[in-house]
C-alpha positions in Angstrom: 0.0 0.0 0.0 2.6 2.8 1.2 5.9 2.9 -0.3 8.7 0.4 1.2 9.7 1.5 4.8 12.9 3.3 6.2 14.3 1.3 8.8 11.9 0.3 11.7 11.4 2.7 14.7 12.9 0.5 17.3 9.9 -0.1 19.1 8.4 -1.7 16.2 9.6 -4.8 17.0 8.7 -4.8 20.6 5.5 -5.7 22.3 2.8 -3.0 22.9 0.1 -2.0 24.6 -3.0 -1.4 22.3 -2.9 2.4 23.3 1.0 3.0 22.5 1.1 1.0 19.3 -1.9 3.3 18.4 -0.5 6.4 19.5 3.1 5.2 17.6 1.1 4.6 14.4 -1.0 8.1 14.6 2.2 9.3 15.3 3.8 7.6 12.3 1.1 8.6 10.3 1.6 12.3 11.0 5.2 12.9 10.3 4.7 11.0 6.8 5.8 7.9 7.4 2.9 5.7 5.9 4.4 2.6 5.9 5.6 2.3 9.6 2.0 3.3 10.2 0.7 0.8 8.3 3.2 -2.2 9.3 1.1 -1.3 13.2 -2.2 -1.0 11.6 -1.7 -4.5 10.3 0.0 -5.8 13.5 -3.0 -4.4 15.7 -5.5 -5.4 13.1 -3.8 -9.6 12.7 -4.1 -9.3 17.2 -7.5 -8.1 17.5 -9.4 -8.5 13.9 -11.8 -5.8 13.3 -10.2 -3.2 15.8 -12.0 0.6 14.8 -9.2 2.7 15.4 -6.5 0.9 13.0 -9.0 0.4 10.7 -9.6 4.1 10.3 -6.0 4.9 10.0 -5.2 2.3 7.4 -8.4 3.4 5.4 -7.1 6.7 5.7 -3.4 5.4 4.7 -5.3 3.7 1.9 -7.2 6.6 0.4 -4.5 8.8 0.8 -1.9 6.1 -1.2 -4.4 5.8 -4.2 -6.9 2.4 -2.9 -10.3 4.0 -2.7 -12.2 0.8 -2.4 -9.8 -0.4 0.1 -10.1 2.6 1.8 -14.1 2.3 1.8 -14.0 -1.2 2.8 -11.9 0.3 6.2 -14.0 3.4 7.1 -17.3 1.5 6.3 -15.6 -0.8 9.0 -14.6 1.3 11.7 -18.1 2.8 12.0 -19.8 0.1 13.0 -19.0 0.3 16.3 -21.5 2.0 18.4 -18.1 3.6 20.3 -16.9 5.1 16.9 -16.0 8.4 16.9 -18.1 11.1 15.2 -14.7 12.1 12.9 -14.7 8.6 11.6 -17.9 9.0 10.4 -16.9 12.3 9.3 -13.9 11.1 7.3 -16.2 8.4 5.6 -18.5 10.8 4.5 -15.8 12.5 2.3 -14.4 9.3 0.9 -18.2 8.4 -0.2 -18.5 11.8 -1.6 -15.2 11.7 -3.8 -16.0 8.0 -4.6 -19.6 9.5 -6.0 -21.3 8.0 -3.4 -23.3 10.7 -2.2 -26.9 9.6 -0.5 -24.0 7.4 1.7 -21.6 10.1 2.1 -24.4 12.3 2.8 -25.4 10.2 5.7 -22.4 9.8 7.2 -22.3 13.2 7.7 -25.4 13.9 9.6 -24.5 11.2 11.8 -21.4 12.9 12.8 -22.7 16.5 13.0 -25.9 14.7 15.5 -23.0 13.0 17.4 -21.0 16.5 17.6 -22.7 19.2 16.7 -20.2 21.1 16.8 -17.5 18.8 14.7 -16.6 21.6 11.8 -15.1 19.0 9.0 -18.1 16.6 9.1 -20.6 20.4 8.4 -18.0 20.9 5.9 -18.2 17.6 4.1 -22.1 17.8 4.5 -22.1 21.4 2.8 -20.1 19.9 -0.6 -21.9 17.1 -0.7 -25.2 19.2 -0.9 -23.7 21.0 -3.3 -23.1 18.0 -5.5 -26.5 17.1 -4.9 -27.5 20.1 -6.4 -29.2 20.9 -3.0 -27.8 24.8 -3.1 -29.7 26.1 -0.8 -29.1 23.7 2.1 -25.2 23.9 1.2 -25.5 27.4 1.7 -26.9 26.9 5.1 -24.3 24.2 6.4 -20.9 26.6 4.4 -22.5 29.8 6.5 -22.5 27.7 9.4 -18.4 26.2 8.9 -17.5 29.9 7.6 -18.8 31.6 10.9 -17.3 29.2 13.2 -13.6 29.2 11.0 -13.7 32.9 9.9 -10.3 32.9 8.6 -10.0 29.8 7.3 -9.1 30.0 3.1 -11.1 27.1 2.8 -14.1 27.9 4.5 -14.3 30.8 3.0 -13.7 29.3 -0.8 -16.6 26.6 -0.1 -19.0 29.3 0.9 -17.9 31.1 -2.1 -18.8 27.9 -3.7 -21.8 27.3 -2.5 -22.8 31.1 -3.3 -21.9 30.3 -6.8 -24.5 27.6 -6.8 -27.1 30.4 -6.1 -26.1 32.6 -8.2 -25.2 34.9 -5.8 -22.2 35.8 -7.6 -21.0 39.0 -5.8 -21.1 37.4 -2.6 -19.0 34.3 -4.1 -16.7 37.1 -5.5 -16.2 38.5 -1.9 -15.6 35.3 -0.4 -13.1 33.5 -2.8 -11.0 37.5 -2.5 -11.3 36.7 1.5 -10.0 33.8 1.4 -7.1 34.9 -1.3 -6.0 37.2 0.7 -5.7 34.6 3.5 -4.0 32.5 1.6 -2.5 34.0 -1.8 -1.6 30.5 -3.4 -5.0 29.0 -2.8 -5.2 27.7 -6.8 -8.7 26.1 -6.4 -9.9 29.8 -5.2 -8.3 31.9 -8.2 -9.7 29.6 -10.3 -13.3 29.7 -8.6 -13.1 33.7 -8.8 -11.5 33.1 -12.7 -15.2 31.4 -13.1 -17.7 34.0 -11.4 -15.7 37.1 -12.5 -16.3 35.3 -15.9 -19.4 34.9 -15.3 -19.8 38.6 -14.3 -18.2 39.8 -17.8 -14.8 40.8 -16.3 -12.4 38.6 -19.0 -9.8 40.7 -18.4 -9.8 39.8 -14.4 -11.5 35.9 -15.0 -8.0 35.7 -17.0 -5.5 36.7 -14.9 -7.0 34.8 -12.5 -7.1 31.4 -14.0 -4.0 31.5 -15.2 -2.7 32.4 -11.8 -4.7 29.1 -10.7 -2.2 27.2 -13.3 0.8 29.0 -11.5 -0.1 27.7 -8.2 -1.5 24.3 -9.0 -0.6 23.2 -13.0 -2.8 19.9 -12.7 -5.6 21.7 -11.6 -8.2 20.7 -14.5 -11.3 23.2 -13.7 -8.2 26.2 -14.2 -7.7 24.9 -17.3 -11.8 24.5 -18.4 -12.0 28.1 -16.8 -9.6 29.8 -19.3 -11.0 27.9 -22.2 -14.4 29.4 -21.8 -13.2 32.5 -21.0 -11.5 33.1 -24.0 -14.5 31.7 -26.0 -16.4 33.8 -24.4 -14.2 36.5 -26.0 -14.3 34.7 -29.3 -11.1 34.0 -29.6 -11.4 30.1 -30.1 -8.2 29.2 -31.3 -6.5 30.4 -27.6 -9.4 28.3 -25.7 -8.2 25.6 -27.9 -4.8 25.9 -26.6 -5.9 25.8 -23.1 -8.2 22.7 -23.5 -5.4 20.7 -25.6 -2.7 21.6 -22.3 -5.4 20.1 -20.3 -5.5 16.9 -22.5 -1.9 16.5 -22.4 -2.2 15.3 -18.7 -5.7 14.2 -18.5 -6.4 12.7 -21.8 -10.1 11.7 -21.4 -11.0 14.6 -19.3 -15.1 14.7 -20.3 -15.8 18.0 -19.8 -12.0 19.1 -22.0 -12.8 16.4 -24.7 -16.6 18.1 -25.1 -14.7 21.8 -25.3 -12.8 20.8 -27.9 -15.6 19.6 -30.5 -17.2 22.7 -29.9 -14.1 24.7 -30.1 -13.5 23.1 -34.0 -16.0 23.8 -35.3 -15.7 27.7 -33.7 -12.0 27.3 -34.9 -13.1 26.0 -38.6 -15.7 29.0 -38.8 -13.0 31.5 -37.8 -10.8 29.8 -40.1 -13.0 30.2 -42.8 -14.2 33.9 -42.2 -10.4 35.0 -42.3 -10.0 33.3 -45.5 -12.9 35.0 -47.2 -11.2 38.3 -45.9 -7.6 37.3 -47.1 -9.2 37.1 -50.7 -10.6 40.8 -50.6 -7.8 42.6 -48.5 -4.6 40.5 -49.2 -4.3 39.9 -45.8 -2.5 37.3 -44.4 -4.6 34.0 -43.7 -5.5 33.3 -40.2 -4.8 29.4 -39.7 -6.8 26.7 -37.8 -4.2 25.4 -35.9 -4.2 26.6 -32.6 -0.6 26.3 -31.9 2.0 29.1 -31.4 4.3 28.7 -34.7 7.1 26.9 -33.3 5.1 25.8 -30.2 4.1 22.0 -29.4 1.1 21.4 -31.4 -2.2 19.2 -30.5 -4.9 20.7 -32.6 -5.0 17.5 -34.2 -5.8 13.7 -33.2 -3.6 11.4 -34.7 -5.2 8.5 -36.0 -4.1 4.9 -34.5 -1.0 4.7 -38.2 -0.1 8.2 -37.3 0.0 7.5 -33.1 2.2 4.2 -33.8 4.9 6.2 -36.2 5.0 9.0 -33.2 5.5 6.1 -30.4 7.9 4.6 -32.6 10.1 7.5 -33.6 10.3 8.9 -29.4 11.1 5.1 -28.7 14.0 5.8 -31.1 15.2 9.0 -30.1 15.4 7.4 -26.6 17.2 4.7 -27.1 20.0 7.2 -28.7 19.9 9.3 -25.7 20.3 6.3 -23.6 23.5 5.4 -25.6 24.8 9.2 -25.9 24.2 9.5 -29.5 22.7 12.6 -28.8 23.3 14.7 -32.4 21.7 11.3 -34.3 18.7 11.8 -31.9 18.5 15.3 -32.7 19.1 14.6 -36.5 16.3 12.3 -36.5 14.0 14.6 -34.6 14.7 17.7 -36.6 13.7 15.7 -39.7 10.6 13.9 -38.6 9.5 16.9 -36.6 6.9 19.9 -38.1 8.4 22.8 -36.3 5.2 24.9 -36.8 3.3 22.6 -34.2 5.2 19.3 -33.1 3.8 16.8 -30.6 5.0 17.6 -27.2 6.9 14.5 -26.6 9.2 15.5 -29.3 10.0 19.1 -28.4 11.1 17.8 -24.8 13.3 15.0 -26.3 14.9 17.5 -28.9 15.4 19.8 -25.5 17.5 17.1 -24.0 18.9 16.2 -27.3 20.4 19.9 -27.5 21.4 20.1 -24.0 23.4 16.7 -24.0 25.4 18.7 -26.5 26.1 21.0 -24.5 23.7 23.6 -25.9 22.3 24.6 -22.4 20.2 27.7 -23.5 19.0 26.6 -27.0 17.8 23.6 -24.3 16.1 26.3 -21.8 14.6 28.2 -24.5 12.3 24.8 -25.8 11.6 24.3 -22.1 10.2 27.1 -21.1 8.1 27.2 -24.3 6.6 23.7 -23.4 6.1 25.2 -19.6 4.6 27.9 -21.0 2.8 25.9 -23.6 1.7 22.9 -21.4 2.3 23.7 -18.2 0.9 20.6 -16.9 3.5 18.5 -17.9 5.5 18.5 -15.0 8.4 16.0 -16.6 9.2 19.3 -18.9 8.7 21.8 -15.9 11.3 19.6 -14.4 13.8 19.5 -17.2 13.8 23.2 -17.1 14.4 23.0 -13.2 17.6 21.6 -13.4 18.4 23.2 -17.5 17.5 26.7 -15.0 19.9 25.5 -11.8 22.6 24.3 -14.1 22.9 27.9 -15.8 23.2 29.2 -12.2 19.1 30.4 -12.3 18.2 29.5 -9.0 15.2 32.1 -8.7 13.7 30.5 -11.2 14.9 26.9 -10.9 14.0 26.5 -7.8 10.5 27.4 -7.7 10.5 24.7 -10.8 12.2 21.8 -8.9 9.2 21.6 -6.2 7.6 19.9 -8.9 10.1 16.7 -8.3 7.8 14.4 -6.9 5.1 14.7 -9.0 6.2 12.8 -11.8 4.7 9.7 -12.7 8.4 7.7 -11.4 8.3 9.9 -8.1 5.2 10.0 -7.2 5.8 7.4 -4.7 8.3 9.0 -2.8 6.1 11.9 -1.7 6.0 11.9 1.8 2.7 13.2 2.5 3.3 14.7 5.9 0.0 15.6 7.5 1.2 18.8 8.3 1.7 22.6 6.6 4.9 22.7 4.0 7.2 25.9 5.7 6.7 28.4 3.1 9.6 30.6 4.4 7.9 32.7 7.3 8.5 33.4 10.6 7.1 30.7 13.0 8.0 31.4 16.5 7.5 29.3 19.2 6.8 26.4 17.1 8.7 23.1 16.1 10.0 22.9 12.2 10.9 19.3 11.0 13.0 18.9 8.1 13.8 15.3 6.7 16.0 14.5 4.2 15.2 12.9 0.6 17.0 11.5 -2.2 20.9 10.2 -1.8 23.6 10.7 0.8 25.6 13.6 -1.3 21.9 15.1 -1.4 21.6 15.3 2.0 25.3 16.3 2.5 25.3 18.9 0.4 21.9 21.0 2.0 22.4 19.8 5.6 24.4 23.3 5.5 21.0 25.4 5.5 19.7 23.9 8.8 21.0 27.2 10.5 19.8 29.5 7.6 16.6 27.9 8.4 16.1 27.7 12.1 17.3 31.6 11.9 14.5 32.4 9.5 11.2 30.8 10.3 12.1 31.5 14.4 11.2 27.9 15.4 12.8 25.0 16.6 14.3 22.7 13.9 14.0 18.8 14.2 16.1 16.7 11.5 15.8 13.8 10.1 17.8 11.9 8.6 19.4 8.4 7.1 21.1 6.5 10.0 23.8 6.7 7.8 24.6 10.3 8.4 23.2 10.6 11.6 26.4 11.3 13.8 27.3 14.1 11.5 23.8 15.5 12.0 24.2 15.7 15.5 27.2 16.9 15.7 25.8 19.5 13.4 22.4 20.0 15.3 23.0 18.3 18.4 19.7 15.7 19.9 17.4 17.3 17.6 18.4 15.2 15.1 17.0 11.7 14.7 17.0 8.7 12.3 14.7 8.3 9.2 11.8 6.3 10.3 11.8 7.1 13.8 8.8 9.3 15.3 9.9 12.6 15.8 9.1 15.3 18.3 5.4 16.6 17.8 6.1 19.4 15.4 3.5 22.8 13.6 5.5 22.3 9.7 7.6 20.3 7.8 10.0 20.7 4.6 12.1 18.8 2.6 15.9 19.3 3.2 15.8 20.3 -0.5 13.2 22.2 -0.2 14.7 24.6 1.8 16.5 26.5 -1.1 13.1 27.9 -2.2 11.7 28.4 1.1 14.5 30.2 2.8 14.7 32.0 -1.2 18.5 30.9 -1.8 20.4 32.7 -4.1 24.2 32.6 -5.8 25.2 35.6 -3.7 24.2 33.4 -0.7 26.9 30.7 -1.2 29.3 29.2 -0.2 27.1 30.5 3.4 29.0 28.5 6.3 32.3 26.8 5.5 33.4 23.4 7.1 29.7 22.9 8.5 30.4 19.1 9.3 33.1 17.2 11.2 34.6 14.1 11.6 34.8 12.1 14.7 37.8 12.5 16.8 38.2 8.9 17.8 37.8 7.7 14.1 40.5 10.4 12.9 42.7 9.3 15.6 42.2 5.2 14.3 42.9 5.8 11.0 46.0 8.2 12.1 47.6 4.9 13.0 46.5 2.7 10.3 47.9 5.0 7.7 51.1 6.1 9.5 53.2 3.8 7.7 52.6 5.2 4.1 54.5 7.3 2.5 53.1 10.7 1.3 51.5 12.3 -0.2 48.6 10.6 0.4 45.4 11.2 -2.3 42.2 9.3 -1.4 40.5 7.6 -4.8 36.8 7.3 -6.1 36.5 6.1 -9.2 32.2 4.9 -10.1 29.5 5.8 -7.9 26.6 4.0 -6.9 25.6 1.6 -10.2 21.7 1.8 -10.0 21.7 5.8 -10.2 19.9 6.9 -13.4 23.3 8.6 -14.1 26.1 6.3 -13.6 27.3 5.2 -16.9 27.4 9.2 -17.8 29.5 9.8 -14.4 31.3 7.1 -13.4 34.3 5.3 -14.8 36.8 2.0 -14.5 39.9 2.0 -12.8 41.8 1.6 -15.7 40.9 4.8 -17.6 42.8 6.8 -14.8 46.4 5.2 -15.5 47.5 8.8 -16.4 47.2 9.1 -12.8 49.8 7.2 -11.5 52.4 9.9 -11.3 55.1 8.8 -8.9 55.7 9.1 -5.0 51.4 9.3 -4.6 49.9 6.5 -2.2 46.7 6.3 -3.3 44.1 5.3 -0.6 41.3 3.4 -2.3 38.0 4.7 -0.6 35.5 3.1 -3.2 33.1 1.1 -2.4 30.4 -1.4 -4.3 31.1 -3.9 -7.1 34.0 -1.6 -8.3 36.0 -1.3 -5.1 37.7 -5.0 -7.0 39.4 -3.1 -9.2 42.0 -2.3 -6.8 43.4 -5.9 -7.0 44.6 -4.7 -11.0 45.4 -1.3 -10.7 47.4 0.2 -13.6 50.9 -0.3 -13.6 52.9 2.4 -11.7 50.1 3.1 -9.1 50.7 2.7 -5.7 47.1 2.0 -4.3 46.3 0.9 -0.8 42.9 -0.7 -0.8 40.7 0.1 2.1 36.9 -0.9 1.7 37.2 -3.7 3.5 38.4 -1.3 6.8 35.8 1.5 5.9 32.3 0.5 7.9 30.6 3.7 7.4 30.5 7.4 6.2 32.7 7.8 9.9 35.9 6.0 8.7 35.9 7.6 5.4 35.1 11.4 6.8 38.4 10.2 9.1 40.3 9.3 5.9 39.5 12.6 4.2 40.6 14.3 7.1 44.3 13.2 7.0 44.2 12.9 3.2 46.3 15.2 1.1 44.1 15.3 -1.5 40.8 13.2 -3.1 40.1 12.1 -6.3 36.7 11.3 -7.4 33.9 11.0 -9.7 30.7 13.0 -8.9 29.6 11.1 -5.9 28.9 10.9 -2.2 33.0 11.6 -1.1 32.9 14.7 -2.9 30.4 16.2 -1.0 31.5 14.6 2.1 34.6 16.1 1.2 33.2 19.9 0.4 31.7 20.1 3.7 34.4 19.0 5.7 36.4 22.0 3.9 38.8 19.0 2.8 40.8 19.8 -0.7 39.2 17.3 -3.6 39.4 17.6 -7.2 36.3 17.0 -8.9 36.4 14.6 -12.6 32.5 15.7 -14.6 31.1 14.4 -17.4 30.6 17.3 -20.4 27.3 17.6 -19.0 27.5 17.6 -15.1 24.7 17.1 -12.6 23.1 20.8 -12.5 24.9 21.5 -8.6 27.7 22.0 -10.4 27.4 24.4 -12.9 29.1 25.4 -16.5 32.2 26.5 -17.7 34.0 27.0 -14.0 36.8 25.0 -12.4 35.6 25.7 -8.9 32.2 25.7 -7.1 30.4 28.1 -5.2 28.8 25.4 -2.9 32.3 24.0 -1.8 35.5 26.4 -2.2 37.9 23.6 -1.3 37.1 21.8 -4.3 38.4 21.6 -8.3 36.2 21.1 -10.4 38.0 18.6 -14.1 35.3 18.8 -16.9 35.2 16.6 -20.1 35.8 19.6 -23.0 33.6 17.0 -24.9 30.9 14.3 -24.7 32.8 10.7 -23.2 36.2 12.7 -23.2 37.4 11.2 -20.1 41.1 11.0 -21.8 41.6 14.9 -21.2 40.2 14.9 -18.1 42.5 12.1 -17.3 45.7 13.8 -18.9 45.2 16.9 -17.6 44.5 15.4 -13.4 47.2 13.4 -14.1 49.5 16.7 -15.1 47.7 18.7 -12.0 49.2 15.7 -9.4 52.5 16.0 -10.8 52.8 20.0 -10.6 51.2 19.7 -7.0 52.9 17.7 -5.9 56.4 18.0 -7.4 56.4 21.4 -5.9 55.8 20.1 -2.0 51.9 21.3 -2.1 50.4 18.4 -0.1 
């Protein structure tokens, strides 16, 4: 049901009371952690079958990781009980009402508004579903009813607004949906409620602006999308509603209310179409088109028939598979002639962007991004190309506001953690508790653990990190007891954010870097063991990475074999081996002339080799977790990148803002790891020739 588990919360596998293994999963539950919450749902649900309360929490654990009728089947179940709360019936109420179940949904309502009256969610879900009913005017009474007793809630306020709407009391609706955007300024569901009344009340100008300002805050948000269609047809302009129902299609393809749009709108569009020609012919004007695309823009107006959709599947299926093997001027050679540049299917332009930019043509790459943002901007895989396109050209205004979008691709999805609390949006929050839990891989996590401080300075609050196990004795060392292991319940806390989120909340800029130098450290003890072990060597003494972890999507681009760095064996250099994995084995046949001293059998953990880096003269290493472990240790490390880096480190620059003790080696082209070799290998020699260990 919820995504594989961190590593257990040690109690997990001790024996609790009902109460405490309840509390631990509510707990669980809370911080984001759905499948420690659901491993105790199960494990109170196997001792005592039936049990209300862990069947409420796994239906809500169910619902929330996409298994409505699961879900359904669980809250159905834990209202049986005559001792069920009135929330539970509450929270079944709006799983009935988003399954279309309303005469049930509408029932479990009332029954938790007659249990307590004064339970706000449960008059809430009892409004909507009235509404959905097409019961106006009762909705209208229950909405008035939530909106005086949560007077500065957005939401409140936007039902009510809603529930106006239904009445056609439009100026009050207007009033309300303003309220509650001015409570709460990215509210997208509101702008694009007010885009529909203002529409409604014949302001275009204003509906406009304020669907598309929906689409800013929220780009999946379908009724935005419907909004600015009909807006614009209301302003006879058919051709841009066309545009705005086909962006909607791109991402929900059999969207009813879209596919119905866009018969009507061909037919507007064909009229038009033939209106301008009969003009043309008397003024020698140019010919207004039917397409509805931008020339040069991705292009839907048309379906392809089933021939047509094959030959497009096959040709991106193609393109692909070039990518993948780093044939990227054949893919865009094979694009650029299969492609109509006056309105190409979307799937091509965002191949041919990463066609260009795997070429190193970073802006010419940016430039067809942002057109398919601004084109589609529902497709979140291209908003996310341009994220890190925008934070590799050193945009990080704008990229970073684009790389929220990370886990909402169809791959990532999973690994949302759907914390049941507020996302810190950058404000002050005195006086309350911030958690911030890492994501993604160790250098990841390395690399932003440096904007705890930035962000316990800013929002005012306390700061509780989480983190792998891995990396927790640099954390607290960093942040002292507030910092815990990854699937471990953490303090109670008001808001959470990613680690990597941080950059846009806290509004991280160049300027702002490198911020605190040195911010982690290694442990005494360790630095003191491997003192002795390496005491007999002779210096200098470089430490040696060579491939980084073989499942990341990047590896074959980054990483590289032993053998390719025999221009590095300059001599007088003991080479410590630090790798790790399947290629730590290529120690045993080093290339002749190198003095390397194998060590991953001695290194247990992220401890030994911070110790190692510590004493090291210098490391060596592919784009991977040492580098960064290096960087914030303030340890010297040279750098070897592919032509096109991972977006942290920038273009055409040999050092790095984020870590001033480090070089930075770049491929001058595509695979050219012989240069980079040749020209490390020259580095070590001058360096070290000339005493500068």
């Amino acid at each position: 049901m919820a995504p594989k588990p961190a590593p257990p919360t040690p109690t997990t596998g001790e024996l609790l009371s009902l109460p405490e293994a309840l509390r631990q999963a509510h707990a669980h539950w809370s911080a984001g952690q759905a499948a420690q919450a659901e491993i105790l749902c199960r494990r109170i649900l196997a001792a005592s079958p039936g049990q209300a309360d862990a069947s409420h929490l796994l239906g809500l654990i169910a619902h929330t990781h996409g298994q409505p009728a699961l879900a359904l089947d669980l809250l159905r179940h834990a209202c049986k009980t005559d001792a069920a709360p009135a929330v539970y019936f509450g929270n079944l109420a709006e799983i009935c009402r988003q399954q279309g179940l309303l005469a049930e949904g509408e029932a479990a309502a009332r029954h938790a508004t007659q249990r307590e009256p004064g339970l706000v969610m449960a008059w809430n879900n009892l409004g909507i579903i009235l509404q959905e009913s097409g019961r106006h005017a009762d909705s209208v009474d229950c909405l008035e009813r939530v909106a005086e007793l949560q007077p500065h809630s957005p939401e409140a306020l936007n039902n009510l607004g809603n529930a106006y709407t239904g009445v056609n009391r439009l100026d009050e609706a207007r009033q309300r949906y303003t309220q509650a955007l001015a409570l709460r300024g990215d509210y997208a569901e509101a702008h694009s409620n007010l885009a529909f009344v203002l529409r409604e009340l014949g302001d275009y100008d204003a509906a406009a602006n304020a669907g598309q300002r929906a689409i800013e805050c929220n780009p999946r948000l379908a009724n935005a999308y419907i909004n600015l269609a009909e807006i614009e047809a209301a302003r006879s302009r058919p051709a841009t509603a066309m545009q705005w129902t086909e962006a909607l299609l791109t991402f929900a393809p059999s969207h009813p209310q879209a596919l119905e749009l866009r018969t009507r709108l061909r037919t507007a569009c064909g009229l038009q179409a033939a209106t301008a020609e009969v003009l043309a012919a008397s003024t020698d004007a140019a010919p207004v088109g039917a397409h509805p695309g931008a020339p040069g823009a991705p292009g839907a107006a048309a379906v392809p028939g089933a021939a047509l959709a094959q030959d497009l599947d096959d040709l991106a299926r193609r393109v692909r598979d070039l990518l993948t093997e780093r044939q990227s001027a054949e893919a865009e050679r094979l694009l650029r002639e299969n492609m109509d540049p006056r309105g190409a299917p979307a799937v091509l332009w965002r191949l041919l962007g990463l066609a260009v930019k795997f070429q190193g043509r970073v802006q010419e790459a940016a430039e067809i991004q942002a057109m398919l943002a601004t084109a589609m901007p529902g497709n979140l895989s291209a908003r996310f190309d341009l994220a890190e396109t925008r934070l590799l050209q050193g945009d990080f205004e704008r990229g970073w506001t684009e790389y929220r979008w990370r886990y909402s691709l169809s791959h990532t999805a999973a690994m949302d953690r759907k914390v049941q609390r507020p996302r810190w949006d950058g404000s002050r929050i005195d006086g309350q508790t911030l958690l911030i839990h890492d994501e993604q891989g160790y250098g990841d996590t390395l690399q932003f653990m440096r904007l705890i401080d930035a962000a316990r300075t800013r929002s005012g609050a306390r700061v509780v990190l989480e983190v792998h196990p891995d990396l927790l004795s640099f954390a607290r060392r960093l942040v002292g007891p507030d910092a815990f292991p990854r699937g471990q319940i953490p303090p109670p806390f008001d808001q959470h954010c990613e680690l990597m989120s941080l950059p846009m909340a806290i509004g991280l800029r160049m300027a702002d870097l490198p911020g605190q130098v040195g911010y982690l450290s290694a442990d005494a003890a360790r630095v003191e063991k491997w003192r002795k072990r390496l005491a007999g060597l002779p210096r200098p003494w470089v430490a040696l990475a060579w491939a980084g972890r073989p499942t990341h999507s990047n590896d074959a681009n980054r990483s590289l074999a032993l053998a390719d760095m025999a221009p590095l064996a300059v001599p007088g250099i003991t080479y410590l081996a630090i790798q790790k994995g399947p290629a730590a084995a290529q120690a045993a046949t080093a290339p002749a002339g190198m003095n390397i001293v194998p060590l991953d059998a001695e290194i247990a953990d992220f401890e030994d080799t911070a110790a190692i880096l510590s004493l090291a003269d210098l490391l060596v290493s592919v784009d991977s977790s040492p580098v960064h472990l290096a960087g914030a240790l303030n340890r010297p490390a040279w750098v070897l990148l592919p032509f096109l880096p991972d977006w942290r480190w920038l273009l055409q620059r040999s050092d790095s803002p984020w870590y001033p003790s480090l070089q930075l080696f770049r491929q001058p082209a595509p695979g050219d790891w012989k240069r980079v070799m040749h020209d490390v290998g020259q580095a070590l020699a001058t360096r070290f020739h000339r005493g500068q260990a």
